[in-house]
C-alpha positions as CSV (number, residue, x, y, z in Angstrom):
1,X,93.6,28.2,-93.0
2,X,93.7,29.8,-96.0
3,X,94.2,33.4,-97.1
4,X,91.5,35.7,-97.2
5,X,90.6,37.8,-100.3
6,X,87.8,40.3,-100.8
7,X,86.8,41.3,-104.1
8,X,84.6,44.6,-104.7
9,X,82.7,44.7,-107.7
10,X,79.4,46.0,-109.0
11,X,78.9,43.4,-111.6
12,X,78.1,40.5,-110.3
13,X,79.4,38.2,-112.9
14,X,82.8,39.2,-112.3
15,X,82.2,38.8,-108.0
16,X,80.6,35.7,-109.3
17,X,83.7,34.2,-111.8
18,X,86.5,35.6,-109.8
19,X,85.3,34.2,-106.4
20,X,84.8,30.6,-108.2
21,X,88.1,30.6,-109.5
22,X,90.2,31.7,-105.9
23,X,87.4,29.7,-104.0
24,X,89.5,26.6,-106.3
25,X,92.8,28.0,-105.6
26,X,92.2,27.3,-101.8
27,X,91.3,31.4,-100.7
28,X,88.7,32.4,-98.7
29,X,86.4,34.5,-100.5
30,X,83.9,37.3,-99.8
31,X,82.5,39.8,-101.8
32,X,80.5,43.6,-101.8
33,X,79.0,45.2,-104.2
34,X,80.2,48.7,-103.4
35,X,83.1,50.6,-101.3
36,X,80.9,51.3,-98.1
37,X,79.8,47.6,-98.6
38,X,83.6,46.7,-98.7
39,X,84.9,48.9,-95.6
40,X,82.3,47.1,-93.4
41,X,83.5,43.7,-94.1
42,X,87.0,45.1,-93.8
43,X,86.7,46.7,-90.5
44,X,85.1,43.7,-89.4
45,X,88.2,40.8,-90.2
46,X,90.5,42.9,-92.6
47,X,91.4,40.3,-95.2
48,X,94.6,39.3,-96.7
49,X,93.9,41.0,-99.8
50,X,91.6,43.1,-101.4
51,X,91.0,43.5,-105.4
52,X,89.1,46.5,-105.7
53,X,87.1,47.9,-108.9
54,X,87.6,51.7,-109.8
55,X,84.5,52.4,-111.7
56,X,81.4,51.9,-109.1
57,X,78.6,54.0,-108.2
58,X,78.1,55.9,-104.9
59,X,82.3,55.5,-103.8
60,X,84.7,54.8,-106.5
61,X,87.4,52.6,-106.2
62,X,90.3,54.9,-105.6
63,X,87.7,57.1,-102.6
64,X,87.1,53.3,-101.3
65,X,91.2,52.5,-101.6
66,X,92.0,56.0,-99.4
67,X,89.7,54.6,-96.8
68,X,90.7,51.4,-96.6
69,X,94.3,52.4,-95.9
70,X,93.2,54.5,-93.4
71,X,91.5,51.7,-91.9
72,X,93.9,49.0,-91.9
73,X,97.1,50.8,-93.8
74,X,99.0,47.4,-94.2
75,X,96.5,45.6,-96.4
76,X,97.1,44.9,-100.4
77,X,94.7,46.2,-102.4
78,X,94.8,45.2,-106.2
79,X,92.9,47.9,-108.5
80,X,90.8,47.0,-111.3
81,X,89.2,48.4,-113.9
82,X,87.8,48.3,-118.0
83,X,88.5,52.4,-118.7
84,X,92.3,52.5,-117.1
85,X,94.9,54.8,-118.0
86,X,98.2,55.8,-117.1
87,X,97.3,58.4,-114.9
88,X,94.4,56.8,-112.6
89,X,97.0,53.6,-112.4
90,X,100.2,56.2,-111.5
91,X,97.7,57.8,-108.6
92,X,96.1,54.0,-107.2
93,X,99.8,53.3,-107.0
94,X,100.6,56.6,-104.8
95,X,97.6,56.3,-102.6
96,X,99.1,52.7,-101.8
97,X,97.5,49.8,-104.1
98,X,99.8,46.9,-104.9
99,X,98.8,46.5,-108.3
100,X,97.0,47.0,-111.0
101,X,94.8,45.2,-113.4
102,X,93.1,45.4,-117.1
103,X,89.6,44.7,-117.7
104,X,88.8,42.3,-119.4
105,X,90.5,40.2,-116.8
106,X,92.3,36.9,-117.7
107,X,91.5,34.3,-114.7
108,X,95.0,33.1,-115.0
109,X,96.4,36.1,-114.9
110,X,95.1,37.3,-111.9
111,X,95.6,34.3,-109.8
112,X,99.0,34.2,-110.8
113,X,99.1,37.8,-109.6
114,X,97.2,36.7,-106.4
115,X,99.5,34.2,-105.8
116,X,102.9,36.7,-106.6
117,X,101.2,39.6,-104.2
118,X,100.3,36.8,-101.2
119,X,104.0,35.6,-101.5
120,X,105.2,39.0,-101.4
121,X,103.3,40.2,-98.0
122,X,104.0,36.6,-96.9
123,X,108.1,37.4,-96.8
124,X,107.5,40.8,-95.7
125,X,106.0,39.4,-93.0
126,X,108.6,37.3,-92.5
127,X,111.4,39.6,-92.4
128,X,109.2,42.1,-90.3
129,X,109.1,39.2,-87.7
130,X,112.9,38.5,-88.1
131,X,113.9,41.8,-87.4
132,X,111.8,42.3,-84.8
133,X,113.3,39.3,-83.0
134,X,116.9,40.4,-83.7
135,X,116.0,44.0,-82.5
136,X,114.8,42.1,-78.9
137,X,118.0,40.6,-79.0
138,X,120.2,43.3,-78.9
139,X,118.0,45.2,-77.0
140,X,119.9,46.5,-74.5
141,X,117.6,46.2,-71.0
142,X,117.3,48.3,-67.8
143,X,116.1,51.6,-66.3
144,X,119.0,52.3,-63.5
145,X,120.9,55.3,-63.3
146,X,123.8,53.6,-65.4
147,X,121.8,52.8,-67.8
148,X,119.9,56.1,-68.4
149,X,123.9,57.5,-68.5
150,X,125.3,54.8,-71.0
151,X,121.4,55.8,-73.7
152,X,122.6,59.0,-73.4
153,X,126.0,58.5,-74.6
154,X,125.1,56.7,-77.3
155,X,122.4,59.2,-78.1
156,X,125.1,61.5,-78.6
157,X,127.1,59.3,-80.6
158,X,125.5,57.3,-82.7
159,X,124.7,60.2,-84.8
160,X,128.4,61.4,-85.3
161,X,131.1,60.0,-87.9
162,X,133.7,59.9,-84.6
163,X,135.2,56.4,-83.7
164,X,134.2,54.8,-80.3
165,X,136.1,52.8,-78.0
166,X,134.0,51.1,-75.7
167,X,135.8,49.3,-72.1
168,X,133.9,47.0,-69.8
169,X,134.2,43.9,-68.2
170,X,133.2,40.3,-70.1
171,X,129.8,39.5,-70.7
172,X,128.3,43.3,-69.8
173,X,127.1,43.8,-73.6
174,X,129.6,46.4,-75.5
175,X,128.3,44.6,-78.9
176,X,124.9,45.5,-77.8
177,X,126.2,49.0,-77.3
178,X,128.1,48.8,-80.2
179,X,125.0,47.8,-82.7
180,X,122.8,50.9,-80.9
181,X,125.7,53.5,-81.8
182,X,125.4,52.1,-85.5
183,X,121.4,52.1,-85.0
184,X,121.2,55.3,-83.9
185,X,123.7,56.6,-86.6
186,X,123.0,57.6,-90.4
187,X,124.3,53.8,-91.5
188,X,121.6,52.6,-89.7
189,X,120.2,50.9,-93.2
190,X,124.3,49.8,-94.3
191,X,126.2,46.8,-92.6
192,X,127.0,46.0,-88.8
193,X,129.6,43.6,-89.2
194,X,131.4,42.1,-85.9
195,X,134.9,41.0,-85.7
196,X,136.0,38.9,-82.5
197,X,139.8,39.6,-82.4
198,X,140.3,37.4,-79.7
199,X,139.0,34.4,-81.4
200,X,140.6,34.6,-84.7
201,X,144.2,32.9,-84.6
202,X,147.1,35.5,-85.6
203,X,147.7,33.6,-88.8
204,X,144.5,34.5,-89.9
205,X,143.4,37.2,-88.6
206,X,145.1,39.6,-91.3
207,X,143.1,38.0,-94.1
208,X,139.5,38.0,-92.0
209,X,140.1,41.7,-91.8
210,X,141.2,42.7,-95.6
211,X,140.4,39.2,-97.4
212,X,142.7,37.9,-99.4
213,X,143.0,37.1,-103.3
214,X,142.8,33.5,-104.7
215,X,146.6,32.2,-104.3
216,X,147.7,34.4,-101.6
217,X,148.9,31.4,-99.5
218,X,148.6,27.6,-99.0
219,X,144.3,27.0,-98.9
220,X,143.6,30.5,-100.6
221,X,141.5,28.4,-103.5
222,X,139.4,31.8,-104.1
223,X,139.4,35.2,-103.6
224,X,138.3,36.5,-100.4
225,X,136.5,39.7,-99.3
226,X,137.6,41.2,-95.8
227,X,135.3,42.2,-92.7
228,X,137.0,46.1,-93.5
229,X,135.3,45.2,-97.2
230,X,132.0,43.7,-96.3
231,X,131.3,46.7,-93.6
232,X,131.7,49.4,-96.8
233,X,129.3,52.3,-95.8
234,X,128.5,51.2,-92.6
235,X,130.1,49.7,-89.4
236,X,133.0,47.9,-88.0
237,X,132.8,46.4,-84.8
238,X,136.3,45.3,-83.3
239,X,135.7,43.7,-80.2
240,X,138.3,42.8,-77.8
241,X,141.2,44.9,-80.1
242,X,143.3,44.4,-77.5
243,X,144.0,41.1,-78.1
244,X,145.3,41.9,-81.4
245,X,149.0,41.8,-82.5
246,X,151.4,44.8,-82.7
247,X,151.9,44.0,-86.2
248,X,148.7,43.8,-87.3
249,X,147.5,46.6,-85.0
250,X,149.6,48.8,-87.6
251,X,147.8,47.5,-90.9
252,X,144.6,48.6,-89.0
253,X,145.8,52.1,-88.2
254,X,146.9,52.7,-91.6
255,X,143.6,51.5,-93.0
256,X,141.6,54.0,-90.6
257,X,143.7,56.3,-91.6
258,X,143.6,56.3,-95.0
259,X,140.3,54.3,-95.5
260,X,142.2,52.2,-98.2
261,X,144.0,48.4,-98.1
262,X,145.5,46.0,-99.7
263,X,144.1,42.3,-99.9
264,X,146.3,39.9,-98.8
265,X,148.2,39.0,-101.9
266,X,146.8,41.8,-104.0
267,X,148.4,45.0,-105.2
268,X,144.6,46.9,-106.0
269,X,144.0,49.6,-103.4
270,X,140.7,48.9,-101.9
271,X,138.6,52.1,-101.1
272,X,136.1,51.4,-98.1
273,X,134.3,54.4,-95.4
274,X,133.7,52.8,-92.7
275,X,133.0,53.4,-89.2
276,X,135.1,51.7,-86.4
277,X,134.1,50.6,-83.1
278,X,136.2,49.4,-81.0
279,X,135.7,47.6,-77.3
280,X,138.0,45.7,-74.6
281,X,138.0,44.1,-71.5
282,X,141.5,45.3,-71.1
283,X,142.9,49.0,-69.3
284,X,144.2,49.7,-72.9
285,X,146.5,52.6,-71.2
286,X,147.9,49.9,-68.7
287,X,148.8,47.7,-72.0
288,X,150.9,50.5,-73.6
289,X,152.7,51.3,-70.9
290,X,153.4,47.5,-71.2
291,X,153.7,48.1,-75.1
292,X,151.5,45.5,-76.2
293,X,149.1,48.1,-77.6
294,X,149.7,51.2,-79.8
295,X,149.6,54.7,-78.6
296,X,148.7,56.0,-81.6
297,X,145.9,53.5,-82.8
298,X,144.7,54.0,-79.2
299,X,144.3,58.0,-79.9
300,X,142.6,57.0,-82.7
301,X,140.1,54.4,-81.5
302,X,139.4,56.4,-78.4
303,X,137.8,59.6,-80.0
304,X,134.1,59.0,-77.9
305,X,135.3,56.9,-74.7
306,X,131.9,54.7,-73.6
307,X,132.1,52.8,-70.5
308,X,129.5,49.7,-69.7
309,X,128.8,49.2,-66.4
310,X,129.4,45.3,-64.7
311,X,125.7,43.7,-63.7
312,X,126.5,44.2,-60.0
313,X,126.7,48.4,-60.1
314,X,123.4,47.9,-61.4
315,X,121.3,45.4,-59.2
316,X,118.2,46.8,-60.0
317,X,117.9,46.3,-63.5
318,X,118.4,42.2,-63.0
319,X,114.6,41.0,-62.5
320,X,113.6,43.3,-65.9
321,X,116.9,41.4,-67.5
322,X,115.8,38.0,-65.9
323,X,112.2,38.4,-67.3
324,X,113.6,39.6,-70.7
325,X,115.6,36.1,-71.3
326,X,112.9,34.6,-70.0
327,X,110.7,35.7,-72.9
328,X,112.9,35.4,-75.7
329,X,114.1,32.1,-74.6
330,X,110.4,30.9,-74.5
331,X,109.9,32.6,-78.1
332,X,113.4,31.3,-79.1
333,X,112.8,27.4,-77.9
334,X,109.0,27.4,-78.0
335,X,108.4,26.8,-74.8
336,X,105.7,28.1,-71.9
337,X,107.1,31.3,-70.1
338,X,107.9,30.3,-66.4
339,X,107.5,33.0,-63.8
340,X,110.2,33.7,-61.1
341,X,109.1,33.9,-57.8
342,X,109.8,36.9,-55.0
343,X,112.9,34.8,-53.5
344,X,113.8,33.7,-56.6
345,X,114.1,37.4,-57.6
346,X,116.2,37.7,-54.2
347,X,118.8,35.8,-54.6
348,X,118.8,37.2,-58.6
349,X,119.6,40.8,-56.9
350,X,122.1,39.5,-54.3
351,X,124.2,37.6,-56.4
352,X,127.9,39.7,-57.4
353,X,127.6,38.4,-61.2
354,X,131.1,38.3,-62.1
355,X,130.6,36.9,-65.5
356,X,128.2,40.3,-65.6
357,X,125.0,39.8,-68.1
358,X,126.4,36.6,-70.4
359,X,126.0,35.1,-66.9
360,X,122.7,35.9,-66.0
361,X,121.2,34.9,-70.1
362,X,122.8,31.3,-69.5
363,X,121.4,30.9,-65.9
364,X,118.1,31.6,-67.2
365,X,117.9,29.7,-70.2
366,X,119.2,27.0,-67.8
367,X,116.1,27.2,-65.6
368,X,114.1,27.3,-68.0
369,X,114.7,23.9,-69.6
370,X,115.3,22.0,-66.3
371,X,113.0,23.9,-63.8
372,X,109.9,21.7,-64.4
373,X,106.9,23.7,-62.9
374,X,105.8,27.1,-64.2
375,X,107.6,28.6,-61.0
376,X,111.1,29.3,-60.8
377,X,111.7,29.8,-56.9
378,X,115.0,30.0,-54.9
379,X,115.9,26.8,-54.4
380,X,116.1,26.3,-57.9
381,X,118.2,29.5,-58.5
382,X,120.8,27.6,-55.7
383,X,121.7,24.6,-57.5
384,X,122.9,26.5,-60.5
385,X,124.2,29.2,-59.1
386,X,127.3,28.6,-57.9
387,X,128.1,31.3,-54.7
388,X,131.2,33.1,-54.7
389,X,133.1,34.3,-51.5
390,X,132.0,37.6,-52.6
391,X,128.2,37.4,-53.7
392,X,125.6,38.8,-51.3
393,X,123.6,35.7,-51.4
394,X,120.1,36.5,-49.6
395,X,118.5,33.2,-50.4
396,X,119.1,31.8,-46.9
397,X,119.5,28.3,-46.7
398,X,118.7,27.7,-50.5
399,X,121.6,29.2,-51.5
400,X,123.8,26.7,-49.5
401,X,121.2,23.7,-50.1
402,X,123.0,20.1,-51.0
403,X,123.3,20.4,-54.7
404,X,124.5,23.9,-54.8
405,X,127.7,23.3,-57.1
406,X,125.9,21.7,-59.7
407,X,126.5,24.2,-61.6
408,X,130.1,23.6,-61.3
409,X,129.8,19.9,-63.0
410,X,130.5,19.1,-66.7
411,X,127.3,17.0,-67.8
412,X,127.6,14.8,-71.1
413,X,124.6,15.6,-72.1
414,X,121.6,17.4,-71.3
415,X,119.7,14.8,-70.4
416,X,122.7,14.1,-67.8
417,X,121.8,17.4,-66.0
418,X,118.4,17.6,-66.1
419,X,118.6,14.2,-64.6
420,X,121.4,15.4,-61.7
421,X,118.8,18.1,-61.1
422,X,115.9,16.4,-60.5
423,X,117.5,13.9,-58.6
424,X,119.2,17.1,-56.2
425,X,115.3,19.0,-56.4
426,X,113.1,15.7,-55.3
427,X,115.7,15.0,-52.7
428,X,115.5,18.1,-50.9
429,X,111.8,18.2,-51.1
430,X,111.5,14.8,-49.7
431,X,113.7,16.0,-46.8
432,X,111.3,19.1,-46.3
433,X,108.3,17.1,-46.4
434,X,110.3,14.3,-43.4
435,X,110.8,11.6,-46.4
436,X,106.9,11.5,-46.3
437,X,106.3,10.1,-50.4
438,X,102.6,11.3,-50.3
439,X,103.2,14.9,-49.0
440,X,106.2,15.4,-51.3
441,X,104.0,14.2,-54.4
442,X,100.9,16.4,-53.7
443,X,104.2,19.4,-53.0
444,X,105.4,18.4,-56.5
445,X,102.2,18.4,-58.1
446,X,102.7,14.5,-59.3
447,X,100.9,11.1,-59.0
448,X,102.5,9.4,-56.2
449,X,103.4,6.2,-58.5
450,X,105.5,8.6,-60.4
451,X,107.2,9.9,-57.6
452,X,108.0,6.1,-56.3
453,X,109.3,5.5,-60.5
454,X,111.5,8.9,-60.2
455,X,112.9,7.7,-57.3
456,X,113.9,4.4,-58.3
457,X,115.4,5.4,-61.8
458,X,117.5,8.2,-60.5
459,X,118.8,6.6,-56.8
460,X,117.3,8.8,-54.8
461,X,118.4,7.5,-51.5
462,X,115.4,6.9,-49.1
463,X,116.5,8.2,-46.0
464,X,117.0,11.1,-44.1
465,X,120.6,12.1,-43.2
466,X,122.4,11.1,-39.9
């Protein structure tokens, strides 16, 4: 469907020419005589955009403008008009119009202006949506006690120049604590940039940081700027620093110290202010005593200590996290949202989660492209989970139903599992319904020729077990 466009005028040749010409161009068009004319087709279906006269009886254009931005403030509104100056242009612009055009009006001009204006809101919108759907990424999830204590800590942080070290086990979301500290700090609108230390070999690893100049070494065909130089003005996220050498665990400290580097290569000081946070997975103070970290970069990392809690000191926050992934997954992969159900739930909260949150996003996004109903139930969650000694399973016999260590297979492709699955779900439903094909079709909500084809193409054995 095209955009919409409504044009207020009081001479009707112009509604009359201008609506031919955008009618042509592919808009929808509709038309009022007068501001109060205007605002009641506005508040009916506010339109894409509005070119507005300033010279009409009753309401002029710029009362009519101040009301329609109080009525829907995020529409564009063009002004025209044949007795413009400066001033009533400079004061349209303030009150919120787009732009502004001359009478006489050149049809070319304006839809080219049309066309400039709809593109404009259209990547506005865009990036609107974008960040919204990042912002849902790293939102970080949960109402429990721990998570009431970890907001408030970075409440008190974010807004503070202080460095931050943050500890927690894999998987339990520092660089979603990390990117709230920068949000909630004055370089909210500068870069968040990330740095993995873990996965950038040791060869490299000085060059990702400070870049490097064209030359520098064997494959340096260009000039390089470094993570330290692409965060200028805003933040630094080192995660997992203590997988970083002792060597270049120096080059850092001296460039938090003096906010200034070298490339690699170069002999040009390079002046940054940044922000560094820092998170591990390791007792830092159990590594210097081994001296594989620094005490004195540790001092100076470790200025406001943040701890995240692991998934299973906070059980209570899982089905708001399951439901979360759940959601963006569907957004993500454009796919119908799936609803878990009460045991489902269960064995969610009983499960220890050592691989804490990461864990928990890849089992649902899991379910969600092999569960095929819109109901994920236990006995789902128990073929990909894969029990430890020390979970708190609660989900009975699912969680120990034949199939169980899926989970634990390498597939080839995803076709593979889904295929494994389905073959492990229809089995155990023919073995709940006694092998019967009719009453396990009518459970599965499928035609019973299906069920026979299934069968047949995936070898599900036809018997009950001895």
């Amino acid at each position: 469907m095209g955009k919409s466009i409504l044009i207020v005028d009081d001479e009707v040749p112009i509604l009359n020419s201008l609506s031919g010409i955008l009618e042509d161009e592919g808009y929808q068009v509709a038309v009022a005589k007068n501001g109060v004319e205007a605002l009641k087709l506005a508040g009916t279906e506010p339109p894409d955009l509005v070119l507005l006269d300033i010279w009409m009886p009753e309401m002029d254009g710029i009362e009519t403008l101040k009301k329609l931005k109080e009525q829907a403030p995020r529409v564009l509104v063009m002004m025209m008009s044949g007795h413009g100056s400066i001033e009533t242009a400079v004061k349209a612009i303030k009150l919120g119009a787009y732009d502004y055009i001359e009478k006489p009006l050149s049809l070319e001009n304006v839809t080219l202006r049309v066309r400039h204006a709809l593109d404009q809101r259209r990547l506005e919108e865009e990036n609107l949506s974008l960040r919204t759907k990042v912002q849902r990424r790293f939102e970080l999830v949960g109402n429990s006690p721990a998570m009431q204590r970890l907001r408030a800590l970075i409440a008190t942080a974010g807004p503070t120049t202080g460095r931050v070290l943050i500890a927690g086990e894999n998987g339990t979301g520092k660089e979603l604590v990390a990117r709230a500290i920068h949000m909630e700090s004055p370089r909210r609108e500068k870069p968040f940039v990330a740095v993995n230390c873990a996965a950038i070999p040791e060869t490299l690893i000085e060059s990702e940081l400070f870049g490097h100049e064209r030359g520098a070494f064997s494959g340096a065909t260009a000039m390089k700027r470094g993570q330290f130089e692409q965060a200028d003005g805003g933040t630094l996220f080192l995660d997992e620093i203590g997988d970083m050498s002792l060597s270049t665990q120096a080059k850092v400290l001296r460039a938090l110290q003096e906010q200034q580097f070298n490339r690699v290569g170069g002999t040009k000081l390079i002046k940054v202010d940044v922000r560094v946070i820092a998170a591990s997975n390791k007792n830092l103070a159990k590594e210097i005593e081994k001296g594989s970290f620094r005490d004195d970069l540790y001092y100076r990392l470790n200025v406001l200590p943040i701890e995240v809690p692991p998934l299973r000191e906070r059980p209570e926050d899982i089905s708001l996290l399951a439901r979360h992934f759940i959601r963006s997954h569907a957004e993500e992969q454009g796919l119908k949202l799936k609803e878990l159900a009460p045991d489902a739930l269960q064995a969610l909260e009983s499960y220890d989660w050592p691989g804490n949150i990461r864990e928990l996003r890849n089992l649902i996004e899991r379910l969600m492209i092999m569960v095929p109903g819109p109901v994920i139930d236990a006995s789902h969650v128990a073929i990909f989970l894969q029990a430890k000694p020390a979970a708190r399973v609660a989900a009975g016999e699912a969680a120990s139903a034949p199939g169980s260590t899926l989970a634990a297979k390498n597939f080839d492709s995803l076709r593979d599992a889904r295929n494994a699955f389905e073959r492990e779900y229809i089995a155990r439903k023919l073995r709940e319904n006694n092998w019967n094909i009719s009453r396990t079709a009518d459970d599965l909500q499928i035609e019973r020729s299906h069920l026979h084809r299934k069968i047949k193409m995936l070898g599900v054995e036809l018997r009950p077990e001895s």
